[in-house]
C-alpha positions in Angstrom: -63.9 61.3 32.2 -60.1 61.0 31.8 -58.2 64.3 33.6 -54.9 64.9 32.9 -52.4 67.0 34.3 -50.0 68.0 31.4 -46.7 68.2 33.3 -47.3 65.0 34.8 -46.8 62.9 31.2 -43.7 62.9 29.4 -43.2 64.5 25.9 -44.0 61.4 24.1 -47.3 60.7 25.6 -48.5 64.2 25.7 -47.8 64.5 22.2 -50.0 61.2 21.7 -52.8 62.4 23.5 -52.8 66.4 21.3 -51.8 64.8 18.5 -54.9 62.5 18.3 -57.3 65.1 19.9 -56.1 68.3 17.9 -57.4 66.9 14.7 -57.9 67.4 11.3 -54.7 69.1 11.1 -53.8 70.4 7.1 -50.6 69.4 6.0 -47.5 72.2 5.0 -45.2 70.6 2.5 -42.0 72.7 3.2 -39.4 73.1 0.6 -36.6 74.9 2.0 -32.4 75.6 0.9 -29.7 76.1 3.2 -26.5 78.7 2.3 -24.9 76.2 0.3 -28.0 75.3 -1.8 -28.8 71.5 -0.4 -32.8 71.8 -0.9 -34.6 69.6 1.6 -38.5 68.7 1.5 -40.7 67.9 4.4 -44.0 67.8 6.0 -45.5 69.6 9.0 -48.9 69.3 10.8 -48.6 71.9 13.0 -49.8 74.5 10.5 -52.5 76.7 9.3 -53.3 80.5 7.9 -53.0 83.3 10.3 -53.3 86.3 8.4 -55.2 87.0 5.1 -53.6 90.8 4.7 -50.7 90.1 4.6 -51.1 87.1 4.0 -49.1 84.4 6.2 -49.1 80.8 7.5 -47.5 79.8 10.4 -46.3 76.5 11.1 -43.7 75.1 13.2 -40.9 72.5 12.7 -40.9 71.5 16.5 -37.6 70.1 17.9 -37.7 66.4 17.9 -39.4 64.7 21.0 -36.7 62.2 21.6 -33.7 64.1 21.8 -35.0 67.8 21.6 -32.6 68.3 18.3 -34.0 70.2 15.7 -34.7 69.7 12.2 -33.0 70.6 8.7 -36.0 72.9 7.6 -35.4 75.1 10.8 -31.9 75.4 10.2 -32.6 76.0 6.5 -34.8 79.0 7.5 -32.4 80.2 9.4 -30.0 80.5 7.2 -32.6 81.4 4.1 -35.8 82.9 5.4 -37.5 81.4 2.5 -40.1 78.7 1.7 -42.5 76.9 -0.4 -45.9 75.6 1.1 -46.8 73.0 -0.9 -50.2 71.7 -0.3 -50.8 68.2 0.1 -53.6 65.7 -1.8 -54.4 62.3 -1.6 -52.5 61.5 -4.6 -48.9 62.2 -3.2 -49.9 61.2 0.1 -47.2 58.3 0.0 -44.7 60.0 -1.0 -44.9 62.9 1.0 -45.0 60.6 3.9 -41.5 59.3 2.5 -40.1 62.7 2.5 -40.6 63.2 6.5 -38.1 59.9 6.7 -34.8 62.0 8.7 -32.4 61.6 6.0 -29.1 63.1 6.9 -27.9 66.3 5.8 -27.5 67.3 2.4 -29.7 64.5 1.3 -32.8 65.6 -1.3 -35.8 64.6 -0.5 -37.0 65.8 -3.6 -34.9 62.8 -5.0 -36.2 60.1 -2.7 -39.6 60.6 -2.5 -40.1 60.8 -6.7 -40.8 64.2 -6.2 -40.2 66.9 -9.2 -39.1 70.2 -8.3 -40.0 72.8 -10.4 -38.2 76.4 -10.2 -39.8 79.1 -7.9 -40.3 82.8 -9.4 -39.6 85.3 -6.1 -37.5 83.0 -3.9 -34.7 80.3 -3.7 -36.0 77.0 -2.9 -38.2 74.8 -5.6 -41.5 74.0 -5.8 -43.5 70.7 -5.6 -45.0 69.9 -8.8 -47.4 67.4 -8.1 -49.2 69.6 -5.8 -52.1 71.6 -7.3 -51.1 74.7 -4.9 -47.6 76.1 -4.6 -47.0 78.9 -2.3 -44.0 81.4 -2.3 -43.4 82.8 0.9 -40.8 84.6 3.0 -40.2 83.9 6.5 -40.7 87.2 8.6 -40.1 85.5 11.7 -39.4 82.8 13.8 -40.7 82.4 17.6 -38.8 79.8 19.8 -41.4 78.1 22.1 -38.9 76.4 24.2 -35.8 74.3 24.5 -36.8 71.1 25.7 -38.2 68.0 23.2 -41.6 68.6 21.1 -41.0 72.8 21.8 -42.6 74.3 19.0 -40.6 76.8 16.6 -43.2 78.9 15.2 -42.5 79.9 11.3 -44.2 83.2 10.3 -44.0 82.7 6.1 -45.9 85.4 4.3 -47.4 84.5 1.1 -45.5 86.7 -2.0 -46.7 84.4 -4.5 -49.5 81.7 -5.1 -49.8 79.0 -7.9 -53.0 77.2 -8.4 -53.1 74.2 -11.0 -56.4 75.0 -13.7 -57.7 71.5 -12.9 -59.4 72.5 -9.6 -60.7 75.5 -10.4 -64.3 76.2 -11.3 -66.1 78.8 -14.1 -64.8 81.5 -11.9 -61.1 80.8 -11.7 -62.1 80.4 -8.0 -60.8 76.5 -6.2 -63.7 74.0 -6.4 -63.4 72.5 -2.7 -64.4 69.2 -4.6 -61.9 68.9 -6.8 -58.9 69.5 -4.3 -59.0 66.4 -3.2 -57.0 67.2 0.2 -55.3 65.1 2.9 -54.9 65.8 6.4 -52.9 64.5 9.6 -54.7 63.1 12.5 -52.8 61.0 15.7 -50.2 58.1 15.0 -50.2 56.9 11.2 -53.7 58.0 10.8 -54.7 60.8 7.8 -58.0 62.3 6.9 -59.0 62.5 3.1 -61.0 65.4 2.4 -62.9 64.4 -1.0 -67.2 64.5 -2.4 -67.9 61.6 -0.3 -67.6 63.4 3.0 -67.8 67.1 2.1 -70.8 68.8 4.0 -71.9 73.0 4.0 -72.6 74.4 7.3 -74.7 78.1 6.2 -72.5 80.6 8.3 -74.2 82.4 11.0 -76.6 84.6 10.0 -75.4 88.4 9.4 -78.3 90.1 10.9 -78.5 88.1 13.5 -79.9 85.0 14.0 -82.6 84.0 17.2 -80.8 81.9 18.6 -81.4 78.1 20.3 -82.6 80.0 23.2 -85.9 81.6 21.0 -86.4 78.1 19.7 -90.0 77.2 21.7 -89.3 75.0 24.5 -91.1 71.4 23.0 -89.3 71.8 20.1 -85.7 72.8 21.9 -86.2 70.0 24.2 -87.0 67.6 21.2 -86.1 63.8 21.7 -85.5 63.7 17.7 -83.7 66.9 16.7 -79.7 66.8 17.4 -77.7 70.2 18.6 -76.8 70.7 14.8 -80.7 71.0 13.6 -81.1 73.2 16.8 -78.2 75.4 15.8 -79.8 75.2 12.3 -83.2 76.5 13.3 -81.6 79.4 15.6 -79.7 81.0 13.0 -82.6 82.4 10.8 -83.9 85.7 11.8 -87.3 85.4 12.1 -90.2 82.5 12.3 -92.8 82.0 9.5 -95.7 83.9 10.0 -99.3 82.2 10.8 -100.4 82.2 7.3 -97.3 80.6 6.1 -97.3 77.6 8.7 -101.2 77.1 7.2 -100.9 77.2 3.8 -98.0 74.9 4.5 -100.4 72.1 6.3 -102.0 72.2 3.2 -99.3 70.3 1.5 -100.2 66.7 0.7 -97.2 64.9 2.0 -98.1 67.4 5.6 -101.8 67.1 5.6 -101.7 63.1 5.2 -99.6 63.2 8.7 -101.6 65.5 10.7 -104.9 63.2 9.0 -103.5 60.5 9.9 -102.5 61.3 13.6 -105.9 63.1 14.7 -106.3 62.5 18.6 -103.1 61.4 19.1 -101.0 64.2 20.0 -97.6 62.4 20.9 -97.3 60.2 17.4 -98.1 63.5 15.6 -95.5 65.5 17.2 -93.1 62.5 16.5 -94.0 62.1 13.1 -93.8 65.8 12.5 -90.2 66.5 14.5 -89.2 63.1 12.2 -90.1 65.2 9.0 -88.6 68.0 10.4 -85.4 66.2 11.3 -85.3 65.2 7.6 -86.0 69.0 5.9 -83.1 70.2 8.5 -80.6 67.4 6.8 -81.4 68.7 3.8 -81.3 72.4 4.7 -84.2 73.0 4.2 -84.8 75.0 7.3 -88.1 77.3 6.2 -89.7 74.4 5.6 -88.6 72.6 8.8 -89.8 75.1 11.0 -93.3 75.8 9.6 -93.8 71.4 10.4 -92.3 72.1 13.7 -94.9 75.0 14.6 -98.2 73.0 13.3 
């Protein structure tokens, strides 16, 4: 294994190693105005939600790694502790990434990435509208991380106001995470796409408790087939199916032709029956996995 001691690489390589490591990051579109009302338009990685009452994001328009000058949406802030958080999809992926280009000052982004700015209800600087979620905010603070290049300046903007476009919501009003369609950063020029094709559920941990890996019976925890996740799977459920559940179970055709067809040999039944396990657990089906897995 690599080991690295941070202060010994410069700013640009340390960057490249977080950068690549630290990833999905989501993506805040910033829209911000200065005094004189120049609107400028640009994208940040370093971002996420921090607080859901109140509600506020943080992310941070670090100073530049070459030259440790800082950038227009800092100064903006400063001057008009507003913003929008426009959130990015894969359609405008292009064009936001046109909009981080360091145009000078007073130039609007809006403009040059084809963007259309649409007017914001509570606060001064426009919103995005090609994305399908607009966020109002005002900045309640901003936190300095440093002086030198890549210090982070972190921007606390609390949500006053959210838009939400009516094509990715479901019956209930509520965001499909299918429809969304979302982008993220990862290192160098590579982005994520968050769409059907690699969405996955993960069932959050059990609220009464779950058994944890460490109940799981040793053959089966030490399994040559099962993975960490279908471990992790089978240790959040609260109990294990009873004796008369696992039975009636074995009585299942698909089940009963593999315990026929493996009588006397122990090690190929076990296999077969972690395999078919394996298989529920993918499926999450994990009742089912765990009365093959005690047979």
């Amino acid at each position: 294994m690599l080991t690295l001691n941070t202060s010994d690489l410069s700013p640009v390589d340390l960057q490249n190693y977080l950068q690549y490591a630290i990833a999905p990051r989501p993506i805040c579109f910033a829209s911000t105005i200065d005094k004189n009302g120049n609107v400028n338009l640009s994208p940040f990685s370093f971002f996420n939600m921090f607080s859901t009452k109140p509600p506020v994001c943080v992310f941070s328009p670090s100073r530049r790694v070459r030259d440790s000058t800082t950038k227009h949406t800092l100064e903006n802030i400063h001057e008009v502790p507003e913003v929008v958080i426009n959130i990015v999809t894969y359609d405008m992926v292009q064009q936001m990434s046109l909009a981080s280009v360091e145009y000078p000052k007073g130039i609007n982004e809006f403009i040059k990435a084809g963007f259309t700015p649409i007017a914001s209800e509570t606060i001064r600087p426009p919103r995005v509208a090609e994305s399908p979620v607009q966020f109002e905010c005002v900045v309640n603070d901003v936190i300095s991380l440093g002086t030198g290049p890549g210090a982070g300046n972190l921007v606390l903007a609390e949500i006053k106001l959210m838009h939400i476009n009516k094509s990715i919501l479901d019956a209930d009003n509520r965001i499909d995470q299918q429809k969304l369609d979302l982008v993220a950063r990862l290192g160098g020029d590579w982005y994520a796409r968050v769409n059907r094709d690699n969405l996955f559920k993960v069932t959050k941990p059990n609220r009464h408790i779950g058994i944890g890996v460490d109940a799981i019976p040793y053959a089966i925890r030490n399994s040559k087939i099962l993975t960490g996740n279908n471990l992790g799977q089978l240790g959040n459920v609260t109990a294990i199916p009873t004796d008369e559940e696992i039975d009636d179970y074995a009585q299942v055709p698909e089940i009963k032709e593999i315990l026929d067809a493996t009588i006397g040999d122990s090690q190929t039944r076990e296999t077969q029956l972690h395999l078919k396990a394996k298989q529920l657990l993918d499926e999450d089906r994990v009742d089912e996995a765990w009365k093959i897995l005690l047979l």
